[in-house]
N, CA, C and O of each residue as an XYZ file, in Angstrom:
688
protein
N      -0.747     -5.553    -21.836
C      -0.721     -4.794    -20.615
C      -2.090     -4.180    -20.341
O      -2.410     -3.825    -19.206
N      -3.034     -4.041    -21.586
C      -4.487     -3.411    -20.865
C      -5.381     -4.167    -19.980
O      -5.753     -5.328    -20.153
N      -5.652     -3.462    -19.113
C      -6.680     -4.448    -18.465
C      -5.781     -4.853    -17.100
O      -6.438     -5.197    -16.117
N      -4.333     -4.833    -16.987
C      -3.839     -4.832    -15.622
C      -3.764     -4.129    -14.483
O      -4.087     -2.943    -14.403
N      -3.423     -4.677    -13.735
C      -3.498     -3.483    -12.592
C      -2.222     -3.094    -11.865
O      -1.254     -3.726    -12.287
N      -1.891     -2.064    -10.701
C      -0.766     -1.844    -10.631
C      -1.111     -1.319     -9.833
O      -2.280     -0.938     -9.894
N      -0.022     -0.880     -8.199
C      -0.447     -0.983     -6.953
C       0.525      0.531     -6.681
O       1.752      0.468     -6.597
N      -0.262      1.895     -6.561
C       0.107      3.089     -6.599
C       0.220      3.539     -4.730
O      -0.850      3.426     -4.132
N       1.179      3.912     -4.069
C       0.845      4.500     -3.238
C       1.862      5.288     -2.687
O       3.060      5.130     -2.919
N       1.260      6.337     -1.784
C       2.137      7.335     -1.082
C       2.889      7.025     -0.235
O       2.487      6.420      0.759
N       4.501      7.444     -0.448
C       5.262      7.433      0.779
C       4.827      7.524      1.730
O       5.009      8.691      2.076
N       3.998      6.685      2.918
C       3.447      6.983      3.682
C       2.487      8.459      4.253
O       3.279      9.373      4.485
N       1.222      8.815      4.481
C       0.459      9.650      4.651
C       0.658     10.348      6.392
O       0.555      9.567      7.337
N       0.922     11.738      6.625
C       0.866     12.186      7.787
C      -0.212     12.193      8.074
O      -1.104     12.437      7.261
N      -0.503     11.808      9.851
C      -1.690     12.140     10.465
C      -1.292     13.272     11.523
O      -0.289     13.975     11.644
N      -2.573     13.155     12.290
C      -3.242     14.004     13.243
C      -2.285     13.828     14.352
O      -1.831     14.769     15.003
N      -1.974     12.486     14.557
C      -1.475     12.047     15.748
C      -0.418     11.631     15.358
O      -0.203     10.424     15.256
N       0.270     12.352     15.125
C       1.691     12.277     14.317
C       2.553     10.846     14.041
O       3.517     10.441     14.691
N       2.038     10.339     13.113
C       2.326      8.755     12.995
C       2.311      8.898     11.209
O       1.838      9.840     10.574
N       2.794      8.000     10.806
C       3.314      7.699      9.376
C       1.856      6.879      9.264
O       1.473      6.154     10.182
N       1.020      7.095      7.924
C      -0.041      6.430      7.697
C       0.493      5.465      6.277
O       1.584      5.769      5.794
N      -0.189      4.485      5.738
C       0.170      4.763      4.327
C      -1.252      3.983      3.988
O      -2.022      3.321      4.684
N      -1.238      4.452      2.297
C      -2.170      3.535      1.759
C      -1.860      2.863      0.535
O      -0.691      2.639      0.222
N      -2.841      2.523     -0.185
C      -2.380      1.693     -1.342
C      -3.887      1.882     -2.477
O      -5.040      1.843     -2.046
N      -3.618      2.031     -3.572
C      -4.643      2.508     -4.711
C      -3.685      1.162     -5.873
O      -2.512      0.983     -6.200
N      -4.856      0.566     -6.124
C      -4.800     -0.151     -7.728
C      -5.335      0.521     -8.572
O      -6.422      1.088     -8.473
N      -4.599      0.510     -9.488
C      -4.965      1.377    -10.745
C      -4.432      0.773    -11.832
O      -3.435      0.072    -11.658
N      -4.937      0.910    -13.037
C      -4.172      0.380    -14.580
C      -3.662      1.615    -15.291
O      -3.746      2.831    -15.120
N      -2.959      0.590    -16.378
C      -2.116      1.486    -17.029
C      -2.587      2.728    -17.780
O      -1.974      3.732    -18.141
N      -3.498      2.463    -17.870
C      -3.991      3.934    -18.503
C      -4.196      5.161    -17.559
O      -4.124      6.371    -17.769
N      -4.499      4.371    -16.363
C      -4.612      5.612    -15.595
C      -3.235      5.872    -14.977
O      -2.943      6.928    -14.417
N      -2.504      4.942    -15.106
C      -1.303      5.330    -14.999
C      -0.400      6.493    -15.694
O       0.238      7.379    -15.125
N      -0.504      6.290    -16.804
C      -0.152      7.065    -17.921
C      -0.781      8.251    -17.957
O      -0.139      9.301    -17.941
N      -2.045      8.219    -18.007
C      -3.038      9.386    -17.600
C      -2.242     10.622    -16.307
O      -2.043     11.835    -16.375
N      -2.037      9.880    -15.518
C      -1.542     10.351    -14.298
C      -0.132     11.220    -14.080
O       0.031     12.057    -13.192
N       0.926     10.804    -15.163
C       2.127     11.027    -15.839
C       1.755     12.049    -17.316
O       2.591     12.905    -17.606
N       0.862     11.952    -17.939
C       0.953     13.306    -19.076
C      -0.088     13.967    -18.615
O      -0.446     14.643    -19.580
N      -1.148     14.298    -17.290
C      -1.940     15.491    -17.440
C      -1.960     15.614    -16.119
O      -2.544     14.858    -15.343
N      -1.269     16.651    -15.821
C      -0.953     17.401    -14.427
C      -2.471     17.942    -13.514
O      -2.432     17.959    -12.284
N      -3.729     18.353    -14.253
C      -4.760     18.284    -14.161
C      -5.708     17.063    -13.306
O      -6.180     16.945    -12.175
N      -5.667     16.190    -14.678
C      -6.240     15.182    -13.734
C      -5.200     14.530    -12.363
O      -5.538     14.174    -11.234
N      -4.137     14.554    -12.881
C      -3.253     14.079    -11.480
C      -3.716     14.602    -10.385
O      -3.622     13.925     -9.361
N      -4.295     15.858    -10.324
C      -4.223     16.956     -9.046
C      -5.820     16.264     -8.475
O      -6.146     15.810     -7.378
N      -6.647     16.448     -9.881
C      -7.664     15.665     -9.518
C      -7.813     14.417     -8.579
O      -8.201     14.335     -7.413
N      -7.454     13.643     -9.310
C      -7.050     11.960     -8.452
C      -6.314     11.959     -7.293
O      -6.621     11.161     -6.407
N      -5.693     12.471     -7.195
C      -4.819     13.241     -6.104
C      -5.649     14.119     -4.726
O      -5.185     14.186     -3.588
N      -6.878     14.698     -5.153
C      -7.762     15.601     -4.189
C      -6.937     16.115     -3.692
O      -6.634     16.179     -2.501
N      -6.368     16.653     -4.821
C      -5.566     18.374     -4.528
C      -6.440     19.427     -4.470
O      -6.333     20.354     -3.667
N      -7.435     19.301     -5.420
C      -8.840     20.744     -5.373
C      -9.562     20.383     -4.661
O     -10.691     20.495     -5.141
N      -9.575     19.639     -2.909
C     -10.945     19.919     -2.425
C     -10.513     20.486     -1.550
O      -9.426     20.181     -1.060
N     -11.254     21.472     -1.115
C     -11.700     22.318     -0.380
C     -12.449     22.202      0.773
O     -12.093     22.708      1.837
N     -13.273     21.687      0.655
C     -14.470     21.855      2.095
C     -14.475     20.195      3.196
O     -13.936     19.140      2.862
N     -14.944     20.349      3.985
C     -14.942     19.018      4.565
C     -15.665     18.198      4.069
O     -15.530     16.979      4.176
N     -16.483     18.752      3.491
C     -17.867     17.543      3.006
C     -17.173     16.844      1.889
O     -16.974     15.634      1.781
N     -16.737     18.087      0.834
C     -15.653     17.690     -0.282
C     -14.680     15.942     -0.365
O     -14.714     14.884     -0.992
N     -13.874     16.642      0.775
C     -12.798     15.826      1.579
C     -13.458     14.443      2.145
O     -12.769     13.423      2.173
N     -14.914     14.436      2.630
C     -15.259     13.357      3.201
C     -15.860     12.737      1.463
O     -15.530     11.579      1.206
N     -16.395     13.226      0.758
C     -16.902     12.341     -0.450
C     -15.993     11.477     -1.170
O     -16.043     10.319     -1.584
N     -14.673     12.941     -1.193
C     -13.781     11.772     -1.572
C     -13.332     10.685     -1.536
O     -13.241      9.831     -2.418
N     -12.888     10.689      0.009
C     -12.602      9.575      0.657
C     -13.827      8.395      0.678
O     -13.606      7.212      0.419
N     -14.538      8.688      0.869
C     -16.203      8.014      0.978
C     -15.859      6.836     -0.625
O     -15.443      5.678     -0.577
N     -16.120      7.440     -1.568
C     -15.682      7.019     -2.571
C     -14.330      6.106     -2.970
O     -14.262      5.004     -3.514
N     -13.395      6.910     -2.534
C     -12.050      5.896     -2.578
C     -12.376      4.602     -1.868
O     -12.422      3.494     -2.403
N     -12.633      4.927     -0.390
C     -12.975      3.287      0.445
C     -13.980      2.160      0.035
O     -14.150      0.985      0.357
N     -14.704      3.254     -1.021
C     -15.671      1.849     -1.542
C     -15.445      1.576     -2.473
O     -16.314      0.936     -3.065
N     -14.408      1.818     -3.055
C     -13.953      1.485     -5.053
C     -13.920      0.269     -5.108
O     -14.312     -0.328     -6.112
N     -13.400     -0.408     -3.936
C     -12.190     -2.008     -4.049
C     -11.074     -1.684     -4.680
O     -10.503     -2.680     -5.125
N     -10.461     -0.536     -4.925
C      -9.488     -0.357     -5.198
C      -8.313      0.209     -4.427
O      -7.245      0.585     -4.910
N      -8.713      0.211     -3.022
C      -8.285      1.070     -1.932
C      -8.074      0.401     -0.588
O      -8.822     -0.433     -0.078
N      -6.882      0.913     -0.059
C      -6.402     -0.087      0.923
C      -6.204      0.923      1.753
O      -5.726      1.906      1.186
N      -6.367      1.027      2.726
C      -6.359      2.174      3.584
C      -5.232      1.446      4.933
O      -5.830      0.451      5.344
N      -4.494      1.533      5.355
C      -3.851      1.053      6.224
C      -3.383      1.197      7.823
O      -3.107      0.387      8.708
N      -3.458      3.177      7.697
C      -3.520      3.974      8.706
C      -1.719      3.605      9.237
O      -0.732      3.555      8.503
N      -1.781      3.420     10.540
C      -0.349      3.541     10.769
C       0.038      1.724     11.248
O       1.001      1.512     11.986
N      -0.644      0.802     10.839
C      -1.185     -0.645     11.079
C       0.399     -1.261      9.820
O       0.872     -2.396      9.756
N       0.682     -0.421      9.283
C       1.569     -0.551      7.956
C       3.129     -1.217      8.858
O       3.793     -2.223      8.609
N       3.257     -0.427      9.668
C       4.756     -0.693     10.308
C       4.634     -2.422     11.021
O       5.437     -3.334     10.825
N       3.467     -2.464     11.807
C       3.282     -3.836     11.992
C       3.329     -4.925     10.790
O       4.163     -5.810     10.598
N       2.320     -4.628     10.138
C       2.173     -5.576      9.231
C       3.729     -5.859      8.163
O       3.676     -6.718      7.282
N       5.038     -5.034      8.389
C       6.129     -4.883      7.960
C       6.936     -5.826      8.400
O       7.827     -6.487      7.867
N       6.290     -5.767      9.909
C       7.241     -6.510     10.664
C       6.474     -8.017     10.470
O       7.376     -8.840     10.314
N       5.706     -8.403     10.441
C       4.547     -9.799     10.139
C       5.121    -10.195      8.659
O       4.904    -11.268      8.096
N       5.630     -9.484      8.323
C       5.412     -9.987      6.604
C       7.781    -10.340      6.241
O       8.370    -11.146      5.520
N       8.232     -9.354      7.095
C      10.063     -9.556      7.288
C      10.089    -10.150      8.100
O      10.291    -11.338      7.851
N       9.963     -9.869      9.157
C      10.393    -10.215     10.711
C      11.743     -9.372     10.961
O      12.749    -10.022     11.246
N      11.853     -7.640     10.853
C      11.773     -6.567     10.442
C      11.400     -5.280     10.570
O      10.658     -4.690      9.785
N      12.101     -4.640     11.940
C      11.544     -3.351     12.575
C      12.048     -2.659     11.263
O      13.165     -2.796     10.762
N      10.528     -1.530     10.585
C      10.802     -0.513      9.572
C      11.765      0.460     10.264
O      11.779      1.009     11.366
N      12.604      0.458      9.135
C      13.883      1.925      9.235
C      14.687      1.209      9.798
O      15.796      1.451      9.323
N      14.756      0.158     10.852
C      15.717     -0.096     11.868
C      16.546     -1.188     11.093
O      17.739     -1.333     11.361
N      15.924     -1.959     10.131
C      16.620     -2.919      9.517
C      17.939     -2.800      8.657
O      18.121     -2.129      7.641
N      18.738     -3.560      9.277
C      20.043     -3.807      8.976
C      20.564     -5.093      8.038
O      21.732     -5.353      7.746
N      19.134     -5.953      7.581
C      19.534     -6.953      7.103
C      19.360     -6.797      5.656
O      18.357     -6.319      5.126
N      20.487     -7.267      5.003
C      20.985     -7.626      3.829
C      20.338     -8.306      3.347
O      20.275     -8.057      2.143
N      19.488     -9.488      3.775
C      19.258    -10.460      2.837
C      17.619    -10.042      2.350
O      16.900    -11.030      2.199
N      17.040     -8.852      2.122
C      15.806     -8.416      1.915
C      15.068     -9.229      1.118
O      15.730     -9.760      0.227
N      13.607     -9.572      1.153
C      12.901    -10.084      0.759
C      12.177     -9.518     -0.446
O      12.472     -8.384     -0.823
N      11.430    -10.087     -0.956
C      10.315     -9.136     -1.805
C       9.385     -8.450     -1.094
O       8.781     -7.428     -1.421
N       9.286     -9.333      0.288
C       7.947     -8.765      1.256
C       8.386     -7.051      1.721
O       7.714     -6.055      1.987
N       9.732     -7.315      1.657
C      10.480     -5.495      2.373
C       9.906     -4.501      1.454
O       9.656     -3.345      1.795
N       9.715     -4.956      0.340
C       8.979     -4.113     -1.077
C       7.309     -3.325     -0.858
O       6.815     -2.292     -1.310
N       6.908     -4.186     -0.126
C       5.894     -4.031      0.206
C       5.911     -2.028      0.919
O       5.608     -1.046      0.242
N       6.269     -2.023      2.101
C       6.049     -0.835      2.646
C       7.212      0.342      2.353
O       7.007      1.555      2.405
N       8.556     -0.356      2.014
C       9.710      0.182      1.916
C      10.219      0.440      0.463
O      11.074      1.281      0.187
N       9.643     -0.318     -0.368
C      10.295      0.137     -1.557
C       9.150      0.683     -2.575
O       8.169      1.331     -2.210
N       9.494      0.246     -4.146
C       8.847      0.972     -4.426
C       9.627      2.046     -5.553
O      10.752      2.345     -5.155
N       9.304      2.592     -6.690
C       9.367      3.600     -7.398
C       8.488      4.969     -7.152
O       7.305      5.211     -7.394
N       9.859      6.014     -6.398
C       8.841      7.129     -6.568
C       8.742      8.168     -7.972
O       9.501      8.259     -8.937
N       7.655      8.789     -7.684
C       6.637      9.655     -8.764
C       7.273     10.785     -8.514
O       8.044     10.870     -7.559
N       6.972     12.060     -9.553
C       6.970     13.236     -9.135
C       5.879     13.538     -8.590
O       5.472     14.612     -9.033
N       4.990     12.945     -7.581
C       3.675     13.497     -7.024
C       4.482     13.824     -5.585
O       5.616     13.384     -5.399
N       4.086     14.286     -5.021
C       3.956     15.092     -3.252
C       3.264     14.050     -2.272
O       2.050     13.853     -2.230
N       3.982     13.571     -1.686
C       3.074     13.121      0.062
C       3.180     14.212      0.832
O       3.546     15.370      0.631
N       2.505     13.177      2.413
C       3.160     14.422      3.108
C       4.655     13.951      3.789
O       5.330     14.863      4.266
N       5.089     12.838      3.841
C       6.251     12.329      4.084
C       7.146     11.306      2.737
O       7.307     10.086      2.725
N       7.623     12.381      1.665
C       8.469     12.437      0.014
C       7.071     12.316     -0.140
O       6.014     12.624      0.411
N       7.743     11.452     -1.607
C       7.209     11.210     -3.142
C       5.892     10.050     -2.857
O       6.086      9.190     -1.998
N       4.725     10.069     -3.520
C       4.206      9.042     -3.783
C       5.268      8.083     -4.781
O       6.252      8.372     -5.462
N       4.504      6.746     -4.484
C       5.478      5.493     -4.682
C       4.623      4.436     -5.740
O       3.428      4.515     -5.454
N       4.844      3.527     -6.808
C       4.434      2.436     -6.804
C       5.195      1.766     -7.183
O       6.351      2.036     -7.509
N       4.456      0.425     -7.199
C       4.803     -0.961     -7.385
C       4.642     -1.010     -8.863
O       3.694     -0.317     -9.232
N       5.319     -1.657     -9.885
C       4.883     -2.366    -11.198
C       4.244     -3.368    -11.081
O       3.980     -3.907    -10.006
N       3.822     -3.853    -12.478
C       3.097     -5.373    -12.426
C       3.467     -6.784    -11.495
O       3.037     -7.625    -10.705
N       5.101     -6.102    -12.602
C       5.917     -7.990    -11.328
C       6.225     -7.864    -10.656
O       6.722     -8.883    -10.177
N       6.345     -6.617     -9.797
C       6.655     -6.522     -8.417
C       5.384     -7.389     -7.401
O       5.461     -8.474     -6.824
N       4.263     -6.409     -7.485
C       2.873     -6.903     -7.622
C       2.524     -8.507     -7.538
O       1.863     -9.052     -6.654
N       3.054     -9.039     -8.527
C       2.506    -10.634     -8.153
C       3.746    -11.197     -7.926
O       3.488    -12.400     -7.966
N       5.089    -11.074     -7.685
C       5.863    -11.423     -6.710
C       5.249    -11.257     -5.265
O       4.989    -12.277     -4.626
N       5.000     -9.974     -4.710
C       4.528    -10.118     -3.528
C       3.507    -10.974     -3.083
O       3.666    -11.681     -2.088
N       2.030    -10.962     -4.021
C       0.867    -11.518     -3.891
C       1.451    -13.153     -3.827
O       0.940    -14.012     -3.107
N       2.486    -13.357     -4.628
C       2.727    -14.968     -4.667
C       3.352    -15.445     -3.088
O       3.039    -16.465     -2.473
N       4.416    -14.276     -2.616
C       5.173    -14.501     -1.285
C       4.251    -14.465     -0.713
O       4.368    -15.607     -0.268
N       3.133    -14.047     -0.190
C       2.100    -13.644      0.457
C       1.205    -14.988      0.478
O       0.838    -15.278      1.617
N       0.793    -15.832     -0.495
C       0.152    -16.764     -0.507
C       1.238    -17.935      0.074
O       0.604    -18.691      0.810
N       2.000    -18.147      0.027
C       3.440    -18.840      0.386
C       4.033    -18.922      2.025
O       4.783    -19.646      2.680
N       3.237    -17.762      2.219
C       3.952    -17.003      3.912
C       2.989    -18.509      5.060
O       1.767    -18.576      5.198
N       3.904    -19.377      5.613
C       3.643    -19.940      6.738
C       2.730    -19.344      7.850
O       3.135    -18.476      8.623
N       1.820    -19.722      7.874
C       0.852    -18.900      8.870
C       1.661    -19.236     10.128
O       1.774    -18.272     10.885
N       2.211    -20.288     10.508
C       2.805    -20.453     11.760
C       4.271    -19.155     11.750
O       4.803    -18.891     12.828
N       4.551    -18.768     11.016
C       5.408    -17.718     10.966
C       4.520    -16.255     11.506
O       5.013    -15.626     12.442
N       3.558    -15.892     11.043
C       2.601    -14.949     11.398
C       2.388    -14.945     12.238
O       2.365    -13.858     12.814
N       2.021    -16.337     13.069
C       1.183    -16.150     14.499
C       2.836    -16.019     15.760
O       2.695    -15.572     16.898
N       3.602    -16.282     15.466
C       4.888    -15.931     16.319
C       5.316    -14.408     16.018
O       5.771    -13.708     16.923
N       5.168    -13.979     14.847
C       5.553    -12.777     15.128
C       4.473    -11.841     15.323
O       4.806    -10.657     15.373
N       3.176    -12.138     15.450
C       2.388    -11.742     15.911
C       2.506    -11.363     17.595
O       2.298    -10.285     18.152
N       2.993    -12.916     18.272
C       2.999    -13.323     19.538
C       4.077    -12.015     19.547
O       3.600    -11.004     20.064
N       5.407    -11.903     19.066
C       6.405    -11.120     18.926
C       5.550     -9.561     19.453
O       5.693     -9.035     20.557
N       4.750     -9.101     18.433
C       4.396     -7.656     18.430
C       3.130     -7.718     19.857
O       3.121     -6.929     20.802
N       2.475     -8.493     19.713
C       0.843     -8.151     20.615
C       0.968     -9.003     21.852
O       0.751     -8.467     22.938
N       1.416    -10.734     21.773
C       1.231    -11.102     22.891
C       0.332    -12.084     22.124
O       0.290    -13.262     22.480
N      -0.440    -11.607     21.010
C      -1.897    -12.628     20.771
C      -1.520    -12.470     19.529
O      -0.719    -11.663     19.057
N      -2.433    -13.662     18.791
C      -2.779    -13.834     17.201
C      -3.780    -12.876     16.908
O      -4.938    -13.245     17.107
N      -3.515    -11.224     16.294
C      -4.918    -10.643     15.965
C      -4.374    -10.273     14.688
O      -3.585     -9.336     14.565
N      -4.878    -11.165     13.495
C      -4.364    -10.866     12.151
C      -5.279    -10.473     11.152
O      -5.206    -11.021     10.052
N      -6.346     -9.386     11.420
C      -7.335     -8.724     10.826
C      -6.616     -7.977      9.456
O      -6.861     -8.198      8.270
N      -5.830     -7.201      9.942
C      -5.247     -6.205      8.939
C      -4.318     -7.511      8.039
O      -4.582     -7.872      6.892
N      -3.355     -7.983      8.789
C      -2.758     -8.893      7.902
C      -3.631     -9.528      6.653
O      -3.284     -9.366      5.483
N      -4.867    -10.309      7.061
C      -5.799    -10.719      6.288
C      -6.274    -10.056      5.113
O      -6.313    -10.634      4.027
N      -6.699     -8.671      5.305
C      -7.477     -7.600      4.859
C      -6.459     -7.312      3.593
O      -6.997     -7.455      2.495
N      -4.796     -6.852      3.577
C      -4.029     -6.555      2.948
C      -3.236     -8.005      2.192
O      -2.487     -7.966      1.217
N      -3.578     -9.011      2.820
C      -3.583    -10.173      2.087
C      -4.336    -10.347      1.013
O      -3.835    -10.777     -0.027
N      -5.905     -9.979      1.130
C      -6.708     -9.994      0.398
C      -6.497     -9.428     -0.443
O      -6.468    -10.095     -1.477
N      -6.195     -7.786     -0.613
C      -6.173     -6.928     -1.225
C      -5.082     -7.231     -2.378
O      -5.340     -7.180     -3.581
N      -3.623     -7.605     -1.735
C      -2.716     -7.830     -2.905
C      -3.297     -9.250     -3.878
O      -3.132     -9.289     -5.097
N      -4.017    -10.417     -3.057
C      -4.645    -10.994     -3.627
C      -5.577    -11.113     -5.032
O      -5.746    -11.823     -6.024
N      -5.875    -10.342     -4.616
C      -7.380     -9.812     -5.446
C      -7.153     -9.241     -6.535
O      -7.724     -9.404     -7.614
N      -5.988     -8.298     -6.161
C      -5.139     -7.631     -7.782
C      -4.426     -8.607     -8.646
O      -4.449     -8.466     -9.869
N      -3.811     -9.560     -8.095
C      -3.334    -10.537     -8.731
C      -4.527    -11.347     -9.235
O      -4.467    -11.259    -10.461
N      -5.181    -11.810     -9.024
C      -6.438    -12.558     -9.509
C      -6.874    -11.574    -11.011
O      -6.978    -12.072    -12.132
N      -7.086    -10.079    -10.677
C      -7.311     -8.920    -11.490
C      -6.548     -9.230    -13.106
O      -7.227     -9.359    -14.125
N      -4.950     -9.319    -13.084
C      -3.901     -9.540    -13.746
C      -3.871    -10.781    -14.654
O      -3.621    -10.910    -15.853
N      -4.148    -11.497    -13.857
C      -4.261    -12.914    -14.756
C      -5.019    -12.967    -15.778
O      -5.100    -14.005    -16.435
């Protein structure tokens, strides 16, 4: 298990403009574990102690350039529906995918969002998705694309393709 990675994120993040954000942090097991016996650094990693704006902007500054960080903003509910075919919350269907895992499921933490618990994924959750994800019919994408926009604009799709990608590549 050393040396893997594992896909940590918050029950979705409140914004400004009152919309459900979410993101996504890879991390390994140690910092996993780390994260679970020292309430300290949790708060740390967490940027529970910053204070100032500049603070707040380094942080972030830092997180977005790790490669370990997926930032999603409120782009998450679309890409939900691109990846099920699947209005979030509204879904009534039974036959759930692994892809529903993606924004909706998930193991929560005793950590704090601002909407519940931070959430993650395990290992095999993780490259189940990355595998559905490599698997997903692009001609399926560009209709439910057509579905949400009217047009094929699959930037974010790509971007978070990559990302679960890349962790799986990480794992192996």
């Amino acid at each position: 298990m050393q040396g893997r990675s594992q896909i940590i994120f918050g029950e979705p993040v409140g914004s400004v403009c009152m919309g459900i954000e979410a993101s996504y942090r890879r991390i390994t097991p140690d910092e996993f574990e780390n994260l679970h016996n020292d309430a300290v650094y949790a708060s740390i990693y967490f940027g529970d102690d910053l204070e100032t704006d500049e603070e707040i902007h380094a942080y972030f500054k830092a997180l977005r350039s790790s490669g370990c960080y997926l930032e999603l903003d409120k782009y998450w509910r679309s890409l939900h529906f691109l990846f099920t075919g699947d209005v979030p919350f509204a879904s009534r269907n039974k036959n759930k995918t692994v892809l529903h895992h993606v924004f909706m499921g998930g193991t929560p933490t005793a950590w704090e969002a601002t909407y519940g618990m931070v959430r993650y994924l395990p290992i095999n959750e993780v490259i189940k998705i990355a595998e559905a994800l490599e698997c997903m019919p692009e001609e399926t994408l560009k209709l439910r694309v057509g579905t949400l926009l009217g047009s094929y604009e699959g930037r974010t799709y790509r971007d978070c393709k990559l990302f679960c990608v890349s962790g799986q590549n990480n794992i192996q």
